[in-house]
C-alpha positions in Angstrom: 0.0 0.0 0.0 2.9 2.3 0.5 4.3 2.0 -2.4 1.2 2.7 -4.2 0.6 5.9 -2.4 4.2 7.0 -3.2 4.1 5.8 -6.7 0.5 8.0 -7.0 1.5 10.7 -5.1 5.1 11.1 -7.6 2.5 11.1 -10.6 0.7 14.0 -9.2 3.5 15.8 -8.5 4.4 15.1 -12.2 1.0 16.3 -13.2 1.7 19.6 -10.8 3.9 20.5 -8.0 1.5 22.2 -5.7 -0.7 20.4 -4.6 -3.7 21.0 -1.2 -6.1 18.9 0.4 -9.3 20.3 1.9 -12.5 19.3 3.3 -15.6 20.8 2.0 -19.1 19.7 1.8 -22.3 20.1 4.0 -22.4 19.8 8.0 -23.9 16.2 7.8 -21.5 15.2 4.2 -18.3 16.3 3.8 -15.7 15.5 0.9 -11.6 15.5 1.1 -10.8 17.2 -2.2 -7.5 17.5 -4.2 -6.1 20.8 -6.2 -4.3 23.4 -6.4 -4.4 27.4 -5.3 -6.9 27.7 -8.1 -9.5 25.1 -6.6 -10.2 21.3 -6.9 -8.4 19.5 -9.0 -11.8 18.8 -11.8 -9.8 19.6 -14.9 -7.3 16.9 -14.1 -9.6 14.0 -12.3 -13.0 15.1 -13.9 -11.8 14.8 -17.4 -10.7 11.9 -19.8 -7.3 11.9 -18.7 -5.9 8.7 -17.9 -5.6 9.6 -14.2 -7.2 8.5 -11.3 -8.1 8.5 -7.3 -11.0 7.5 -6.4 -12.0 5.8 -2.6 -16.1 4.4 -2.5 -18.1 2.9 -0.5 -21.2 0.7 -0.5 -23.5 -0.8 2.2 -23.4 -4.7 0.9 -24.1 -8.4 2.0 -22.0 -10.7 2.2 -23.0 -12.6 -1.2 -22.6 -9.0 -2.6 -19.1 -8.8 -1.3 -18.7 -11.8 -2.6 -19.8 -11.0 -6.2 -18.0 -7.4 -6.3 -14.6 -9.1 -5.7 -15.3 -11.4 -8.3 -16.3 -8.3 -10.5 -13.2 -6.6 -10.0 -10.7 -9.5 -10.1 -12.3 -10.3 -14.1 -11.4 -6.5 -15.0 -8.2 -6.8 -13.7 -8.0 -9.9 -15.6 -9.4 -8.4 -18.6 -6.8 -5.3 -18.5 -3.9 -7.1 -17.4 -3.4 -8.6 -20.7 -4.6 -5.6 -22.6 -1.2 -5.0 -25.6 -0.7 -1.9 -27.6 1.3 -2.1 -30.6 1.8 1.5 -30.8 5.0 2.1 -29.6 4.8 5.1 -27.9 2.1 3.6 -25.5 2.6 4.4 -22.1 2.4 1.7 -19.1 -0.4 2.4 -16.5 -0.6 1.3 -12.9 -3.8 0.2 -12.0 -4.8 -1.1 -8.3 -8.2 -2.4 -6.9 -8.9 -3.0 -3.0 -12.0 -4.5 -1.1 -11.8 -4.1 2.8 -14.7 -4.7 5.3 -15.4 -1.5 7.1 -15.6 2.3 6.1 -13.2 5.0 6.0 -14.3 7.7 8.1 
């Protein structure tokens, strides 16, 4: 896990070297956003660019667990064997986790 936190947070810094966090959101539903001294980060995370940061959560039963890890281990299956023959294709990192319990 660390090194995929260093590894994501050395591609941000790539992306731009200043970066904040801040929380922002309602009383009862807040949000832990990414950006810059000119606001969240939307142009970089909200876009098409082959970036990505994302933490979710869901309510589920166990069968449902069950079936979501399934779910994810096919697409990263799927990906993994994903070739381009264009030569100046870049390599991507991707990472999937499934934990019991909610971040808070």
């Amino acid at each position: 896990m660390e090194r995929m936190a260093v590894f994501g947070a050395a591609q941000l810094l790539a992306q731009q070297p200043n970066w904040g966090l801040w929380l922002s959101g309602t009383e009862e539903y807040g949000s832990l956003e990414i950006g810059d001294e000119a606001g969240p980060a939307t142009a970089l995370f909200g876009s098409e660019a082959p970036i990505m940061f994302t933490i979710a959560s869901s309510r589920l039963s166990r069968p449902q667990a069950e079936e979501l890890k399934r779910r994810m281990l096919r697409l990263v299956a799927e990906c993994s064997v994903w070739k381009s023959a264009d030569e100046e294709a870049s390599e991507y990192t991707f990472s999937l986790m499934l934990v019991k319990g909610g971040v808070a």
